[in-house]
N, C-alpha and C positions, 0 to 999 in steps of 0.2 A: 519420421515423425518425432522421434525421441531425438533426435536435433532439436528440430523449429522448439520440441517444448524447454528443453536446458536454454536454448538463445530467448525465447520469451520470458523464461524465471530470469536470465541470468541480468534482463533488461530490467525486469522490473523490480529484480533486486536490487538493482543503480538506482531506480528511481526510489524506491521507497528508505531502504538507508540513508541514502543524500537528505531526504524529505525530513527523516526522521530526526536527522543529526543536527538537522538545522533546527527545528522545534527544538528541539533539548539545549540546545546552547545559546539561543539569541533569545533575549527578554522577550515579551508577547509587544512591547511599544514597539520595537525595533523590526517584530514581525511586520506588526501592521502599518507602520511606515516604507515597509519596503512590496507593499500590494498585498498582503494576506488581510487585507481588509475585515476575514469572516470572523480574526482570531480578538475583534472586539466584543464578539458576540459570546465568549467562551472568555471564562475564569483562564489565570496564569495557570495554577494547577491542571485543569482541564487540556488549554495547550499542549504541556508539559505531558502528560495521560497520552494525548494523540501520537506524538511524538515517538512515545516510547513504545505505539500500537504498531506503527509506521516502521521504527528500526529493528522490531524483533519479528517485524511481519514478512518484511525483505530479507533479515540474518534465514529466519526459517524458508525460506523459496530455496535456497542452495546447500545452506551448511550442512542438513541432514544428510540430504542425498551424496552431497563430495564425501562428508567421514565414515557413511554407511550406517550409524548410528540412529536408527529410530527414522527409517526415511518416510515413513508414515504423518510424518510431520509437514514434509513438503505439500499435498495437497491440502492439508489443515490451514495452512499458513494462507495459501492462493485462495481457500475460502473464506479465510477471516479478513484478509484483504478483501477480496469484492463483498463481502457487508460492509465493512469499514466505508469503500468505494460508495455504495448505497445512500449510505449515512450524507456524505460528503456533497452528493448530487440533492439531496432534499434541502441541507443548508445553501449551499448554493444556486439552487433553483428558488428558494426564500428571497434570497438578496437579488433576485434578476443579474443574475454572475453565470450568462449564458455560453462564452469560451470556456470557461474555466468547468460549467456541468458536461461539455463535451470532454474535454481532456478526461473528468471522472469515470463517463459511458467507457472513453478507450480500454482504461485503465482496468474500470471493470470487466471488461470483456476479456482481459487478456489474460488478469486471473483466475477468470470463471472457466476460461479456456486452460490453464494450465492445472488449473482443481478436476477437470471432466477427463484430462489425461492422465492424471497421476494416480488420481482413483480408478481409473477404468483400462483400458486396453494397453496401457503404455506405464502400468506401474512400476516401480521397481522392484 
């Protein structure tokens, strides 16, 4: 089981760094030109906020537990990610952005799932 959960962190560390990096560096026009449609409904700054919930939510799913440093952080992080996920499914559930509330449900489950390990039976 302390496999599957390093290969679940270590996925949705990919996805949320990637996610995150792209909010921070591409203007909110450029976002919402390119399908992030919800990011008309949010301030530049506010974007920019997600962004950076996004790439230090995924930095935290791995880096604690790799340097041994404060591993108590890894399920912190997979919980602050599935609120964040939460957030995510109520905006997009607003817009009738009905692929895109499932991809949130996966998303959330897999950090809900890797927070119920890391705190529980399979801590480090």
């Amino acid at each position: 089981m302390n496999i599957v959960l390093w290969v679940v962190a270590g996925l949705l560390a990919l996805v949320f760094t990637g996610a995150g990096v792209m909010k921070l560096i591409q203007p909110k026009e450029k976002l919402a030109a390119s399908g992030l449609g919800w990011t008309e409904d949010f301030s530049a700054g506010a974007v920019k906020a997600i962004g950076a919930v996004d790439l230090l939510g995924g930095l935290g799913l791995v880096l604690p537990a790799v340097t041994g440093i404060a591993p108590v952080l890894v399920p912190l992080a997979a919980l602050g990610l599935a609120l964040t996920m939460a957030g995510a499914i109520v905006v997009h559930a607003r817009r009738g952005e009905t692929p895109v509330v499932v991809f949130n449900v996966v998303l959330l489950v897999l950090c809900a799932f890797v927070a119920w390990g890391r705190f529980g039976p399979y801590a480090f």
